[in-house]
C-alpha positions in Angstrom: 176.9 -43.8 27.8 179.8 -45.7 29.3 180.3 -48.0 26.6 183.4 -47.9 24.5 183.4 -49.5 20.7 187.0 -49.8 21.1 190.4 -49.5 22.9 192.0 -47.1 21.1 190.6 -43.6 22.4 190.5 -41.9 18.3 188.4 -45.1 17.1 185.9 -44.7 19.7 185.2 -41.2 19.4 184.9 -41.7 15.3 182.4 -45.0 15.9 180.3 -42.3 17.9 181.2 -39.8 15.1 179.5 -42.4 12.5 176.4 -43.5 14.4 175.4 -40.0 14.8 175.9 -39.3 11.1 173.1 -41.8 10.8 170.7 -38.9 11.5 171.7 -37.2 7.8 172.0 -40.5 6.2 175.6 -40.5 6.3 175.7 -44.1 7.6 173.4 -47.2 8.9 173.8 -48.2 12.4 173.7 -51.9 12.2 177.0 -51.4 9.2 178.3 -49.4 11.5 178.1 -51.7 14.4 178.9 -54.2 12.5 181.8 -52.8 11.5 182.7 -51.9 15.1 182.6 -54.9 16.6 185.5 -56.1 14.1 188.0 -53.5 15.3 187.3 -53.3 19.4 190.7 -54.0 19.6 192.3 -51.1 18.0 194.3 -52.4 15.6 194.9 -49.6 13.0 195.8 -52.0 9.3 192.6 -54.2 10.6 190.7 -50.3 11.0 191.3 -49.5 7.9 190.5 -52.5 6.2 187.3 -52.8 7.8 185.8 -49.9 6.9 187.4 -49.3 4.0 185.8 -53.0 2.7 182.2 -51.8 4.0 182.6 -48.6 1.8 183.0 -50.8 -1.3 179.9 -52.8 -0.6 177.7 -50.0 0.1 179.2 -48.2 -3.3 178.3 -51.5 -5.0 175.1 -51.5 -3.8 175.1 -48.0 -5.0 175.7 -48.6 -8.4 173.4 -51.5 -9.1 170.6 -49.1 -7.5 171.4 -46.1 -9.5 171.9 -48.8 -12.7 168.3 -49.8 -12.4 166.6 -46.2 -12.0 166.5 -46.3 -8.0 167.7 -42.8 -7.7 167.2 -42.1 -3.8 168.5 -45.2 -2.8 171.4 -44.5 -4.9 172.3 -41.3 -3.7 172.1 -42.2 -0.1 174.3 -45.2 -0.6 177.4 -42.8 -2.0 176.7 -40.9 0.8 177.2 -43.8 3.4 180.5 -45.3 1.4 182.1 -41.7 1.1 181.6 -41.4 5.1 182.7 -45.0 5.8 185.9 -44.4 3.4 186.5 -41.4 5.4 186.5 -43.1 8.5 188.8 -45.6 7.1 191.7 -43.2 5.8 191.7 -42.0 10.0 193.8 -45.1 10.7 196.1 -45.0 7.5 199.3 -43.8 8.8 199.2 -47.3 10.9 201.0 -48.9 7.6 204.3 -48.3 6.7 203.5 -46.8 3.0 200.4 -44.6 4.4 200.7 -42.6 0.9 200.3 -45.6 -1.3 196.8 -46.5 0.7 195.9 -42.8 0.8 196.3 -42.4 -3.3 194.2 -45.4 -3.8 191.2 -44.8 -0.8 190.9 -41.1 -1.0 189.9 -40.3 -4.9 187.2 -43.2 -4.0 185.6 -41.3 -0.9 185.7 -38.6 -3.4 183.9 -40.0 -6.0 181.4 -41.2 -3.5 180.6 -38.1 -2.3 180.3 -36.4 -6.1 178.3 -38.6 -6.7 176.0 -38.4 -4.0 176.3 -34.6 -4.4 175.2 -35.2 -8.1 172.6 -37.0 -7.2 170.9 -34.3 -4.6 167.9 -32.4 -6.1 168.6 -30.1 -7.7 172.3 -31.2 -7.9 175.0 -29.8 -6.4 177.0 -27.0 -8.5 181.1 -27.5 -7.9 183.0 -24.5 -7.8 186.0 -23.4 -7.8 186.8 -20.3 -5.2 189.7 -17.9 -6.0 192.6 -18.2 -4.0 195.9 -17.4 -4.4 196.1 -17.7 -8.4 194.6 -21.1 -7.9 191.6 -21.7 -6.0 189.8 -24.0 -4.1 187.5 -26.7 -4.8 183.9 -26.9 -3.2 180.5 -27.6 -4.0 177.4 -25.3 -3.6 174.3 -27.3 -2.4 171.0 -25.7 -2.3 167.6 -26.8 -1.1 164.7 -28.6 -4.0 161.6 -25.7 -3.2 163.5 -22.1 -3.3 165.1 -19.9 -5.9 166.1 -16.6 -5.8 169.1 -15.1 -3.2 168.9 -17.5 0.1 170.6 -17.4 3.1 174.3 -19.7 2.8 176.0 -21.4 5.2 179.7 -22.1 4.4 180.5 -25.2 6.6 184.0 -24.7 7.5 185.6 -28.3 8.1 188.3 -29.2 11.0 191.7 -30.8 10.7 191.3 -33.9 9.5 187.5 -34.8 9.0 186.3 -35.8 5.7 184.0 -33.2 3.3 181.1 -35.8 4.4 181.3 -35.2 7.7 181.2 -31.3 7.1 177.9 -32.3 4.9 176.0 -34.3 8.0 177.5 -31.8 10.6 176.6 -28.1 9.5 175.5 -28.6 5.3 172.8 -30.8 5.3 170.5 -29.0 8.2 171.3 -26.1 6.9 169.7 -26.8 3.2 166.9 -29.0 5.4 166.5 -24.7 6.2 166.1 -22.9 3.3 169.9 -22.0 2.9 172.5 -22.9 0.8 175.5 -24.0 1.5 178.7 -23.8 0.2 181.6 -27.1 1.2 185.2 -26.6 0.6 188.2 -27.7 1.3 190.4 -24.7 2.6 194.7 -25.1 3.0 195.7 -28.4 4.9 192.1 -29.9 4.2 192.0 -32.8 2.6 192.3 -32.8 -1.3 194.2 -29.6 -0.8 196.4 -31.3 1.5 196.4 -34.7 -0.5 196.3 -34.2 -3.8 197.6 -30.7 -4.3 200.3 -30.2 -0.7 199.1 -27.0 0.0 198.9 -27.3 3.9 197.7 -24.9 7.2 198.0 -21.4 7.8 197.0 -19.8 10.9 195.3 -16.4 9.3 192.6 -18.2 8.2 191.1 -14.4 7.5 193.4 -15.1 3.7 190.9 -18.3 3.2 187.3 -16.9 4.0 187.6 -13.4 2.5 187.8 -15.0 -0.8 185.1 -17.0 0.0 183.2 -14.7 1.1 183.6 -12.5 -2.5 182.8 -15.7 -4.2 179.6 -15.3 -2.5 178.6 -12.3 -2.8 179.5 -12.0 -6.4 176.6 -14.7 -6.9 173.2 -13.5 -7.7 171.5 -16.8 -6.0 173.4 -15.8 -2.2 172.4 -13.1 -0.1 175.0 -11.1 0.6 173.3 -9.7 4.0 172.8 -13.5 5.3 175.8 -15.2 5.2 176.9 -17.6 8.1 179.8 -19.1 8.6 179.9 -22.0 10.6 183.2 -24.4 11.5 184.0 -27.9 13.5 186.4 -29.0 15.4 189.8 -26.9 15.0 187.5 -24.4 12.9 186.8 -23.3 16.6 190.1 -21.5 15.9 189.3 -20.6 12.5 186.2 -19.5 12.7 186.5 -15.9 15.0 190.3 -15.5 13.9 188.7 -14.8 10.2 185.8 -13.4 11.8 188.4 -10.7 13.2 189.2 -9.8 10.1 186.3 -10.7 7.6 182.9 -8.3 8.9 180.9 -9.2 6.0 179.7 -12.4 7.8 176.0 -12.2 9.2 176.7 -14.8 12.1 178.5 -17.6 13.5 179.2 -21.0 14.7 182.3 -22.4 16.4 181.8 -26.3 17.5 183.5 -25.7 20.5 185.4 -22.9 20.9 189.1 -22.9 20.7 191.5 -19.8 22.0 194.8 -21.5 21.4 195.1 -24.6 19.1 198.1 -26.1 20.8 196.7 -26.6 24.0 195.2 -29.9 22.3 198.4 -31.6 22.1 199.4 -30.2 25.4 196.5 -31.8 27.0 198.1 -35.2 25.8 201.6 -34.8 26.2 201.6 -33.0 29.8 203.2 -30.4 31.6 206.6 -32.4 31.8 207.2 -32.5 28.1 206.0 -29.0 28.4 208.0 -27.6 30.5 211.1 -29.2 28.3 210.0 -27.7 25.0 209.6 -24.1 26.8 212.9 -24.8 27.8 213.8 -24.5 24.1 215.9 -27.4 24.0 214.9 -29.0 20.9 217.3 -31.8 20.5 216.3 -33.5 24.0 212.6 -32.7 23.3 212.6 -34.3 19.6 215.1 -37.2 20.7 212.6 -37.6 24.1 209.2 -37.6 22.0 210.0 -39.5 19.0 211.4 -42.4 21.1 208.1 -42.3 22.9 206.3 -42.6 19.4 208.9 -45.5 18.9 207.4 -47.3 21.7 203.8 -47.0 20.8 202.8 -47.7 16.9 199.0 -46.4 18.2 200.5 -43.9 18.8 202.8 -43.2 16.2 200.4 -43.4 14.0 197.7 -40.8 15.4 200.5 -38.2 16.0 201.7 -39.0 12.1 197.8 -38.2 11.0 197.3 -35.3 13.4 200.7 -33.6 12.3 200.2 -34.3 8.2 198.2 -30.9 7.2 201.1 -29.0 9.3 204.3 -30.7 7.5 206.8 -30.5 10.0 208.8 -33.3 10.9 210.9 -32.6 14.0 208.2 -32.6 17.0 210.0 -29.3 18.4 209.5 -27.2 15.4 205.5 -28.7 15.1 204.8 -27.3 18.1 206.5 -24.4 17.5 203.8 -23.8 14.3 201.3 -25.1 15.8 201.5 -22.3 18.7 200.8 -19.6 16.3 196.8 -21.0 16.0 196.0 -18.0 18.8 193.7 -16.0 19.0 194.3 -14.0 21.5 196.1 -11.2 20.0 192.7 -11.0 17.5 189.9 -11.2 20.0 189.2 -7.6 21.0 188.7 -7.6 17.0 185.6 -10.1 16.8 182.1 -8.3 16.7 180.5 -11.2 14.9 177.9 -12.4 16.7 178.9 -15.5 17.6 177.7 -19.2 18.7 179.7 -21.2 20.5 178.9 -24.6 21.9 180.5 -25.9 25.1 180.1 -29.8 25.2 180.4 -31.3 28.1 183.3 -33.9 28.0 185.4 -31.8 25.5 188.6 -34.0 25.4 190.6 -32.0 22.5 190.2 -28.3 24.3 188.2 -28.6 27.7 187.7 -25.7 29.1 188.1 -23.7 25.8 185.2 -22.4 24.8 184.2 -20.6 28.2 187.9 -18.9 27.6 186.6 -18.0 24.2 182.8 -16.7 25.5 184.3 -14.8 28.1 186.8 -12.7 26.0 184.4 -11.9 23.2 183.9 -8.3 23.2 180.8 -9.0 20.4 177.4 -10.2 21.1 177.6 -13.9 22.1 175.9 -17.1 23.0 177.0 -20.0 24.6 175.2 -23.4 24.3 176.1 -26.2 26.6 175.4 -29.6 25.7 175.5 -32.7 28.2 176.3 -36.3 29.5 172.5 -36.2 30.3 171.3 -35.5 27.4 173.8 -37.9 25.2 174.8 -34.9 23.3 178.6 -34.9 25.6 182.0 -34.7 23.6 183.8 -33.1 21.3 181.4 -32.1 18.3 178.5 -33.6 19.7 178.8 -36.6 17.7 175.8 -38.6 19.4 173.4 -35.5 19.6 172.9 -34.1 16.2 169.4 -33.7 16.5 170.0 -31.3 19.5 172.8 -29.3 18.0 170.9 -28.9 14.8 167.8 -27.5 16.8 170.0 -25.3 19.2 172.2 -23.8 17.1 169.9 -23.8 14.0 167.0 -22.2 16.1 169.5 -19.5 17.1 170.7 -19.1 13.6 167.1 -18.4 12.2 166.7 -16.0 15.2 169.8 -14.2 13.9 169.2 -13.8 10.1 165.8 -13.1 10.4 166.4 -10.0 13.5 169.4 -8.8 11.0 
């Protein structure tokens, strides 16, 4: 597994994120090979392109399926374009009107993925979750054989990942399962963040409770089974509403995250560090921003990263993005809890033994390895051993409960 698909270290890791997707249909590997090899070098406009062209041929081949009555091929088809426009909009702050491309490519991947989801049998059912006085949009998927109150997972996304990717990485084994599960995008999540500019908040407990009384208000969910499960920075999100929200059965944090932060200190080093603790934020801002200056790549995946959070000067984003702890919450947690430890975890190595360790709940901690080509953040390569692992363990749970 030492090949690389490309030089810049973000595209690689989501070239690996889209092969594995292959394993729920959310891509083909020779497109996305294909599509690989015309971006090695990195280049963020030719990234973009690339994928986002592919994404229009597959929904064209899409609609002249569905037009003549070839439902399944249809359906999966959406599903491939939505995830291959998702992977496109990763490299769209690397022009210099990202919002102009962003308007036009992200209602696209949107209506991909509705219509895949309309498509599923029996079709999905989009909701709309209380929140706030607003609410937040999501989709409720369940499986083609069972009626009656099931088992739901709500698939909690990350930072930046498209809705797709939250279907191929925790939705679709879960309805594979017997459960239902329920998609949304929470505060900083995509069309939150996009279309309505309703970014993060750190007490993510204010996002699942109302989820959760969605739920349990439905007389298709059963209010004693319900998981929540969460990827990437959900690692975070996951136990800090967990310490708050007890109404949740079981739980899933891919990997396990204590402090959010220490992801971007794990790129910028102890140096810049140690000058931000200093608390001098003119020399920090003036010291990182000409750094971004320097390095477009750069520039651009810090732009992307720091979106959901909406703070401009590089001082006072770290500043906001040191609240994401959880260590004021953890004696709190009694959830029992999964947490997968992959080996190679680039965004918070080391974290999810820090999180295992301080649980004062019942526990579980999966490993997954270089060996066994399930390394990396999330997995990405080794869906069919996370889905067995943690679903196995999931199972175990709801049925002992």
């Amino acid at each position: 597994m030492t090949h690389r698909f490309s030089d810049n270290d973000q595209f690689d890791y989501e070239i690996r994120l889209a092969l594995g997707s292959a394993w729920q249909h959310g891509a083909d590997v020779g497109e996305v090979l294909s599509a690989a090899s015309a971006v090695a070098d990195g280049d963020g406009r030719r990234w973009f392109t690339v994928w986002t062209e592919l994404a229009r041929r597959v929904r064209a081949q899409a609609e002249r399926s569905g037009a003549a009555g070839h439902t399944v091929s249809a359906r999966d088809a959406y599903l491939r374009a939505a995830g291959y426009f998702g992977t496109a909009l990763v490299a769209v702050d690397a022009f210099p009107d990202p919002e102009a491309h962003l308007r036009k490519v992200f209602p696209e991947h949107r209506d991909c993925f509705d219509r895949f989801l309309r498509a599923w049998e029996p079709p999905a059912e989009r909701v709309a979750i209380p929140y706030e006085g607003g609410s937040l949009p999501g989709f409720l998927v369940g499986p083609a054989d069972r009626a009656g109150p099931l088992p739901v997972l709500i698939a909690n996304n990350g930072s930046d990942g498209p809705i797709s990717s939250a279907w191929t990485l925790l939705a679709a084994p879960a309805v594979a399962r017997g459960y239902r599960a329920l998609l949304f995008d929470g505060p900083g999540q995509q069309s939150m963040l996009f279309e309505r500019g309703v970014t993060f908040r750190h007490d993510w407990e204010n996002v699942i409770t109302p989820v959760v009384d969605f739920l349990v208000a439905r007389p298709d969910v059963d209010p004693g089974r319900i998981v929540l499960a969460g990827i990437s920075q959900a690692g975070y999100w996951v136990p800090r509403a967990l310490a708050y929200e007890h109404r949740v059965a079981a739980a899933v944090a891919d990997p396990g995250v204590v402090d959010v932060v220490q992801s971007w200190w794990h790129n910028l080093g102890p140096d810049l560090r140690d000058l931000w603790e200093s608390g001098d934020r003119a020399t920090f801002d003036k010291v990182v921003l000409g750094a971004l200056d320097e390095d477009p790549a750069l520039a651009a995946t810090w732009r992307w990263r720091a979106k959901p959070y909406a703070v401009e000067s590089p001082f006072d984003l770290l500043a906001e993005v040191s609240r994401y702890d959880l260590t004021p919450v953890l004696d709190r947690i009694t959830t029992p809890l999964l947490i997968t430890d992959p080996e190679g975890e680039h965004f918070w190595p080391g974290a999810s033994q820090r999180l295992f360790d301080a649980l004062p709940g019942p526990k579980h901690l999966v490993r997954f390895t270089r060996a066994e080509g399930a390394h990396m953040h999330c997995e990405p390569m080794g869906r069919a051993l996370f889905e067995q692992r943690v679903f196995d363990w999931l199972d175990t749970r709801l049925h002992a409960g």
